[in-house]
C-alpha positions as CSV (number, residue, x, y, z in Angstrom):
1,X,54.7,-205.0,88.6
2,X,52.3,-202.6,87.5
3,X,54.6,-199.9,87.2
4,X,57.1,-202.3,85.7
5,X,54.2,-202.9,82.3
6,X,53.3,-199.2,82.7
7,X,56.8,-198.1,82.0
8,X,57.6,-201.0,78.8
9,X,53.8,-200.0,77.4
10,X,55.2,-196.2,77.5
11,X,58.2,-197.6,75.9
12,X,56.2,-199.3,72.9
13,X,54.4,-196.5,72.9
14,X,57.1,-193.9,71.9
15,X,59.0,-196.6,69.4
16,X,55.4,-196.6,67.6
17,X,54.3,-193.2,68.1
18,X,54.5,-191.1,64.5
19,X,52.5,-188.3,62.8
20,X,48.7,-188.5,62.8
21,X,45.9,-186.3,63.0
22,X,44.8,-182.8,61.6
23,X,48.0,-180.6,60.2
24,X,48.6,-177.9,62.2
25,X,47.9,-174.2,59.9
26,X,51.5,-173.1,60.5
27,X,54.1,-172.8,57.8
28,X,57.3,-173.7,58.4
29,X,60.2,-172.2,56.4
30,X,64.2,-172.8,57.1
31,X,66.3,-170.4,57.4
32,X,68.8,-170.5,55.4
33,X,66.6,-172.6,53.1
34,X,69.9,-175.2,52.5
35,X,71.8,-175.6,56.1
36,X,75.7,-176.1,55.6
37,X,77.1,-178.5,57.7
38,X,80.1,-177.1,60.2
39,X,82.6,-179.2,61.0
40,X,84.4,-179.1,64.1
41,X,87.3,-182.2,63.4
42,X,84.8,-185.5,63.7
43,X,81.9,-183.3,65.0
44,X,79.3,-182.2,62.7
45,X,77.7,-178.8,63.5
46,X,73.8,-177.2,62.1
47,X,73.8,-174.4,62.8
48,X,70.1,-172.6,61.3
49,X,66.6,-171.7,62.1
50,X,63.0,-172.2,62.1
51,X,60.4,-169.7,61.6
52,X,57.0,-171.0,62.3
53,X,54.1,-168.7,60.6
54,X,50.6,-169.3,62.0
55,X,48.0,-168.7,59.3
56,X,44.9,-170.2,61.4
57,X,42.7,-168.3,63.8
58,X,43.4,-169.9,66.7
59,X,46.5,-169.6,69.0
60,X,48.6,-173.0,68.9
61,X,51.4,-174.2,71.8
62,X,54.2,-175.8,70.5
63,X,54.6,-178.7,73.0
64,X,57.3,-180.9,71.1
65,X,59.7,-181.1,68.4
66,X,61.3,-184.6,66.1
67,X,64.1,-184.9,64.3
68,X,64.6,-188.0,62.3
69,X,67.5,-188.7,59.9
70,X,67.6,-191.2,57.2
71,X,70.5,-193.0,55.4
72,X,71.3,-193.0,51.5
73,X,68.4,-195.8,51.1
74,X,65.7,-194.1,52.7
75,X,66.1,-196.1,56.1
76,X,65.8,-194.1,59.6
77,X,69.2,-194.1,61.6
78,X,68.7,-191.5,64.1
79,X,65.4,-189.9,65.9
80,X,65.4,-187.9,68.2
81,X,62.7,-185.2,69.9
82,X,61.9,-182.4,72.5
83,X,59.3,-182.6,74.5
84,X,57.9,-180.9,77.3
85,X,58.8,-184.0,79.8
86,X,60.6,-183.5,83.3
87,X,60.9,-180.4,85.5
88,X,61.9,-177.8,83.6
89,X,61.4,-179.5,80.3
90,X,63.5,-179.7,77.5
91,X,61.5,-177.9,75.1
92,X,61.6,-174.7,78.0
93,X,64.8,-174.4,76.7
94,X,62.4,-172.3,73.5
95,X,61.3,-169.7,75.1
96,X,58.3,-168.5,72.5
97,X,56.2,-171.3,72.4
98,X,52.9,-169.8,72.0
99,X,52.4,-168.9,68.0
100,X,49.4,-166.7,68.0
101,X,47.1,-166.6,65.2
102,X,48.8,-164.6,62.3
103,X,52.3,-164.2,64.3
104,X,55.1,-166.3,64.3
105,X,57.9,-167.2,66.6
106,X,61.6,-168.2,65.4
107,X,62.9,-171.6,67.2
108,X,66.8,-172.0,66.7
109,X,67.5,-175.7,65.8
110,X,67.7,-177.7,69.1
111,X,69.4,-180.8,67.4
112,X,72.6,-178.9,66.4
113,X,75.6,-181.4,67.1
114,X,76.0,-185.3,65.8
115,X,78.4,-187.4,65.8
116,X,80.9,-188.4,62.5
117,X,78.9,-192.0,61.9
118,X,75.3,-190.0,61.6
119,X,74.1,-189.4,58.0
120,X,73.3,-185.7,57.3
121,X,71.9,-186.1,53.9
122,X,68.0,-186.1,54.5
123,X,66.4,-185.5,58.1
124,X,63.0,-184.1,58.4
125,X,61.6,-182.5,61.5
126,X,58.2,-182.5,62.6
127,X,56.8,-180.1,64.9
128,X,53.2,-180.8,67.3
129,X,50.8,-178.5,68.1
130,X,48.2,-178.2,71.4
131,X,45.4,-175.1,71.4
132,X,45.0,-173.2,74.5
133,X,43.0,-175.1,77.2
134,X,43.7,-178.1,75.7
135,X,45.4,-180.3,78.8
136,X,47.7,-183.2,77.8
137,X,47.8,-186.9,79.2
138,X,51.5,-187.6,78.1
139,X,54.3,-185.8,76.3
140,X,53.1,-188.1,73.5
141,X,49.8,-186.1,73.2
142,X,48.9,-183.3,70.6
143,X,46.4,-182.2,68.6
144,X,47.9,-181.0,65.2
145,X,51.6,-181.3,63.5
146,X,53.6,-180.1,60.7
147,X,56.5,-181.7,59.1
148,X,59.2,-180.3,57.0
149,X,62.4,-181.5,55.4
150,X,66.0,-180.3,55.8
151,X,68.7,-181.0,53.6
152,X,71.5,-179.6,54.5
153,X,75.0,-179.0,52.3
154,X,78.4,-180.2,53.5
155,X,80.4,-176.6,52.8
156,X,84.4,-177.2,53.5
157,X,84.8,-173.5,52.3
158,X,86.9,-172.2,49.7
159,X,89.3,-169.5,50.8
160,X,92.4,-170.3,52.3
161,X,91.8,-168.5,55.6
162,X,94.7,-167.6,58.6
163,X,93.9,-165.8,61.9
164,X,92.9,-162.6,61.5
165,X,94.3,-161.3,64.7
166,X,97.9,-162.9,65.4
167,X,98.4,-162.6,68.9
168,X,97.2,-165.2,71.5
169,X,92.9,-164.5,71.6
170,X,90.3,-165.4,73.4
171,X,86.7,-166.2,71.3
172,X,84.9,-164.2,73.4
173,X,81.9,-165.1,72.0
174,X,82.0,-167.4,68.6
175,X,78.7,-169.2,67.3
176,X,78.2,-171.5,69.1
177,X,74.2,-172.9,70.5
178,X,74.1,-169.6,73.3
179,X,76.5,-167.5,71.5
180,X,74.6,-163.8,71.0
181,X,75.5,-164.6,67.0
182,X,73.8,-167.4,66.8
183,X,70.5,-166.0,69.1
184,X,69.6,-163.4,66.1
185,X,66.0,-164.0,65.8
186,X,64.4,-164.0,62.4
187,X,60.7,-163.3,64.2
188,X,62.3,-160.1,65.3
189,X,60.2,-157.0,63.3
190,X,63.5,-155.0,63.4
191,X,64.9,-157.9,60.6
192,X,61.9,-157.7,58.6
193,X,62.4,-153.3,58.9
194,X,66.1,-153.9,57.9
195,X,65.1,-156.0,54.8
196,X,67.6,-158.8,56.1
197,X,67.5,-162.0,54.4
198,X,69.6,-164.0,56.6
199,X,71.9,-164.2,59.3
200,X,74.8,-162.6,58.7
201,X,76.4,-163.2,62.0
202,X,75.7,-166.8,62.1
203,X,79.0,-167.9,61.9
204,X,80.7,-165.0,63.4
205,X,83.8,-164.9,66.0
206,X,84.6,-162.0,68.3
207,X,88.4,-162.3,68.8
208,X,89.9,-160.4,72.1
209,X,93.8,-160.6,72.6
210,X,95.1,-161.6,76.0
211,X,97.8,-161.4,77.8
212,X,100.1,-165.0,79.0
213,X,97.6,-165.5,82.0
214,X,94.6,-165.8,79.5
215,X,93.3,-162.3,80.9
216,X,91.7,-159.4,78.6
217,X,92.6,-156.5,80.3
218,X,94.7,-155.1,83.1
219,X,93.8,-153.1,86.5
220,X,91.4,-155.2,87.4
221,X,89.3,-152.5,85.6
222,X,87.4,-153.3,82.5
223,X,85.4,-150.1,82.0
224,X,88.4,-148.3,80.4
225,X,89.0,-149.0,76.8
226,X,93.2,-148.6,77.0
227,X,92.7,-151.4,79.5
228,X,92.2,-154.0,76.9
229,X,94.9,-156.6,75.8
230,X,93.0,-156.0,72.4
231,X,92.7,-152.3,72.0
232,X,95.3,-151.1,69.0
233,X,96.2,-154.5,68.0
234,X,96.5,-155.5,64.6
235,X,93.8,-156.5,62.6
236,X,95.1,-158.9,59.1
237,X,93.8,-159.8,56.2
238,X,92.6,-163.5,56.9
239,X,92.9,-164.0,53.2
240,X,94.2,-162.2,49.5
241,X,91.4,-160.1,48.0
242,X,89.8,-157.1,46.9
243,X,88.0,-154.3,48.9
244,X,84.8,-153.3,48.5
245,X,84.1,-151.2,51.4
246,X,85.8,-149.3,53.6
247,X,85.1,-147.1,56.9
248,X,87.4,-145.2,58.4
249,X,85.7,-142.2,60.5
250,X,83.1,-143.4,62.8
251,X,83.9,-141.9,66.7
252,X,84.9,-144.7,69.2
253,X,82.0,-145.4,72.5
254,X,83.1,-144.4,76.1
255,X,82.7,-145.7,79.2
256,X,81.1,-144.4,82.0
257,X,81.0,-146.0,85.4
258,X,79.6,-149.9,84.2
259,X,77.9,-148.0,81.2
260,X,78.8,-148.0,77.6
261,X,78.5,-144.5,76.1
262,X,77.2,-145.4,72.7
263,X,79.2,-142.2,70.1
264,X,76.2,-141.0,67.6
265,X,76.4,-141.7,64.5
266,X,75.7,-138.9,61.9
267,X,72.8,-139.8,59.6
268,X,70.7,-142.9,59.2
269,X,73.7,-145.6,58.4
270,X,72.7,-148.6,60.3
271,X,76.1,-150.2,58.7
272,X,78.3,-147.7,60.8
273,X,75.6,-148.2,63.5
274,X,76.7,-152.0,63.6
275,X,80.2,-152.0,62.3
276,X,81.7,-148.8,63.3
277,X,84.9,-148.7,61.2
278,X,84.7,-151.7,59.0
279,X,86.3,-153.1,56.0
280,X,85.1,-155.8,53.6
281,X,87.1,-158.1,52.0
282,X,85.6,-160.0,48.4
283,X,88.1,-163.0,48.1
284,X,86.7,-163.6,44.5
285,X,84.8,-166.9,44.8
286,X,81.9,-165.7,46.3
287,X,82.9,-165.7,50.1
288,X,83.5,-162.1,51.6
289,X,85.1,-161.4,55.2
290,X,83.6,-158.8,57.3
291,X,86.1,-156.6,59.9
292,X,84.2,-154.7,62.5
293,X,84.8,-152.3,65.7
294,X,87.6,-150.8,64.5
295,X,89.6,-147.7,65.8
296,X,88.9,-144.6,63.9
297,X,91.9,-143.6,61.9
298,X,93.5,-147.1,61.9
299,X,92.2,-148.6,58.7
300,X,95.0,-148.8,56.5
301,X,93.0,-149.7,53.0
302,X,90.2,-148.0,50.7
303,X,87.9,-149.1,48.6
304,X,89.7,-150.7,45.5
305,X,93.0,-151.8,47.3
306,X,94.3,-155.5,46.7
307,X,95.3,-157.1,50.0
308,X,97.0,-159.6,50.6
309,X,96.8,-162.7,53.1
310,X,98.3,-161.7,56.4
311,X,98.4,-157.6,55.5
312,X,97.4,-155.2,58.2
313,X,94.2,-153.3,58.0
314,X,93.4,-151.5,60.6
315,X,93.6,-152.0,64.4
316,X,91.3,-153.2,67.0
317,X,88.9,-150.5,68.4
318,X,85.6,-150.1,70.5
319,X,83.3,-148.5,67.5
320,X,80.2,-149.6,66.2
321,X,77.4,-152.2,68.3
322,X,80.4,-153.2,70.7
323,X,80.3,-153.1,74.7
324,X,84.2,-154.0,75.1
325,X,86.9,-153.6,72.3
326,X,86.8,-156.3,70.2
327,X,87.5,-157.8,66.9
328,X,84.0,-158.8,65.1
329,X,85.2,-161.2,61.8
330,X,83.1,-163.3,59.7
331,X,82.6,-164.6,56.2
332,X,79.7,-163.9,54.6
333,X,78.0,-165.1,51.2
334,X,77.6,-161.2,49.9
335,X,79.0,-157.8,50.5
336,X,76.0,-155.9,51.8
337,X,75.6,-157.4,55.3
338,X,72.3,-156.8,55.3
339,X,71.0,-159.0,52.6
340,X,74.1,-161.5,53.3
341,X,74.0,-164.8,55.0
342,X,77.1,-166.2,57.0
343,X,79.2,-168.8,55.9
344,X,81.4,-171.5,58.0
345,X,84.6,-170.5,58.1
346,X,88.1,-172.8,58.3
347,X,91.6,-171.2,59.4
348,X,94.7,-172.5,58.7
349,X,98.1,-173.2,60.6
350,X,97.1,-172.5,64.4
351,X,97.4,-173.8,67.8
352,X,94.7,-174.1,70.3
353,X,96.2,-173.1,73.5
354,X,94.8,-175.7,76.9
355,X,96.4,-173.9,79.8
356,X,100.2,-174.9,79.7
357,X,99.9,-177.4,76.8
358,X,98.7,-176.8,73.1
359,X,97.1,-179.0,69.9
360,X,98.3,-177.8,66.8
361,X,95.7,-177.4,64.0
362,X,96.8,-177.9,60.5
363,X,93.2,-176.1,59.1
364,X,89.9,-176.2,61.3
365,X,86.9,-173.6,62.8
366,X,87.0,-171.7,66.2
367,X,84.6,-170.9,68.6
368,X,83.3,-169.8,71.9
369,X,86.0,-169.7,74.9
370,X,89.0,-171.3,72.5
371,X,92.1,-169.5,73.1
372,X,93.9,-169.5,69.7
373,X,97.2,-168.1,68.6
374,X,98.8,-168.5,65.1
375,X,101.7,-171.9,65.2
376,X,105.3,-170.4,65.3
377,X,106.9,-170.1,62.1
């Protein structure tokens, strides 16, 4: 019986539980400041970050996070929170959770998916600090807090987009919540060196051609670039546009044994040092897509050059930040990637292939492990 009251007085206890006490001295900023909303067909995808600044003196443990979304009249329809409860919690899932005085730590947004009926418009999350030493009685305990609200922006994009590859690919990696895209952290001091303002890979897809079995390269041996389905395929212009940057000559990385030979790159040109040979594609309506990793000699525009949807670029290559041959695409708010911030991206006219069936999609995103190949004509 007692642990029958115990466990409704814990009950009561959360439904009443809100935001008291001291505010913690952290800052909290959003990044990007307005969140776009990603839709994958009823599923609504936010996809941003937090960067939490501590300007007190005193080290502070982040011991839980709440998310609480309100409807058009200000009344609360969904709450939700992290906390370190159970064994391994789920706020372990964060791995910085110690902001030190004058540091700060980046926490990608653990409340990421919701379902169609669930009101986007206003949410705020709140975040609870202990100090060090400090030992709580209940995931309910804290000592400080900080609030801050999010609203994002519903962004159905503008360009009408088609595969930018047009054989049958595997997302080797998209954006998804443990996609290496997504994990780009904005408390990293390389960001801050690079001047970046954003994410420009937030939203990104790596696309590797397979073969009819689903597999990306023959031999049973990956660490040979001609062994990849996706090595010196063609690489399209997703959408009509303009270029406004081109590469073109940027020497192609080796493997030896399990290791990648990275090829130098001649000067300081951290855009070849990501990229390799790249193009960039401004569609005219402020949305930009981004080719990287592609074989040198292959790119088939300049600066200047009108493309048009469904032209061939270039080919697919194993240049640039790349540890298999690979096509890197995304769409991006500006041309310089490193002051640009990634956009959600829609394609039209594809299938999704599910082993020997498929679901034809008329316009809709990709991501992580689909295997996607253009609808026959």
């Amino acid at each position: 019986m007692a642990c029958f009251l115990g466990f409704w007085l814990t009950l009561m206890a959360l439904a009443a539980w809100g935001q008291s006490g001291p505010k913690a001295a952290v800052e909290v900023s959003v990044l990007p400041a307005r969140p776009l909303i990603e839709h994958r067909g009823p599923v609504q995808r936010l996809n941003f970050d937090f960067l939490l600044r501590n300007t007190g003196t005193q080290t502070l443990h982040l011991n839980r996070i709440q998310i609480s979304l309100y409807d058009a009249h200000g009344k609360l329809a969904w709450q939700r929170a992290l906390d370190e409860n159970g064994h391994p919690s789920g706020m372990s899932t964060i791995e910085d959770r110690d902001v030190k005085a004058g540091a700060a730590i980046a926490v990608f947004n653990p409340f990421h998916e919701f379902g169609p009926e669930l009101p986007l418009g206003k949410m705020t999350y709140a975040f609870y600090f202990n100090e060090p030493g400090y030992e709580t009685g209940t995931p309910l305990d804290y000592q400080s807090w900080v609030s801050v609200a999010v609203t994002p922006l519903d962004y159905p994009g503008k360009t009408e987009l088609i595969l930018p590859v047009q054989q049958r690919s595997i997302i080797f990696d998209g954006h998804d919540f443990y996609a290496h895209h997504r994990r780009q952290s904005p408390a990293n001091p390389a960001f801050e060196k690079l001047g970046m303002r954003g994410n420009p890979v937030r939203y990104a897809y790596d696309f590797c051609p397979v073969n009819a079995s689903g597999e990306m390269y023959k031999d049973n041996d990956p660490y040979r670039k001609e062994n990849w389905y996706a090595y010196g395929q063609p690489v399209n212009a997703p959408g009509s546009g303009t270029v406004v940057d081109a590469v073109n000559d940027v020497p192609e990385n080796e493997y030896k044994g399990k290791t990648v030979v990275y090829a130098p790159i001649p000067g300081d040109d951290v855009r070849r040092e990501l990229g390799g040979n790249y193009v960039i594609v401004d569609h005219g309506n402020g949305e930009f897509s981004y080719f990287a990793h592609m074989r040198p000699g292959s790119v088939r525009v300049k600066k200047g050059d009108h493309v048009r949807q469904g032209q061939q670029i270039g080919e697919i290559g194993f240049a640039g930040d790349a540890f298999i041959p690979h096509l890197h695409y995304m769409l991006i708010d500006q041309a310089d990637i490193l002051k640009a911030e990634s956009l959600p991206s829609y394609f039209r006219n594809f299938r999704r292939v599910l082993g020997s069936s498929f679901v034809d999609v008329e316009r809709g995103e990709v991501d992580s492990g689909d295997i996607v190949e253009p609808q026959p004509k």
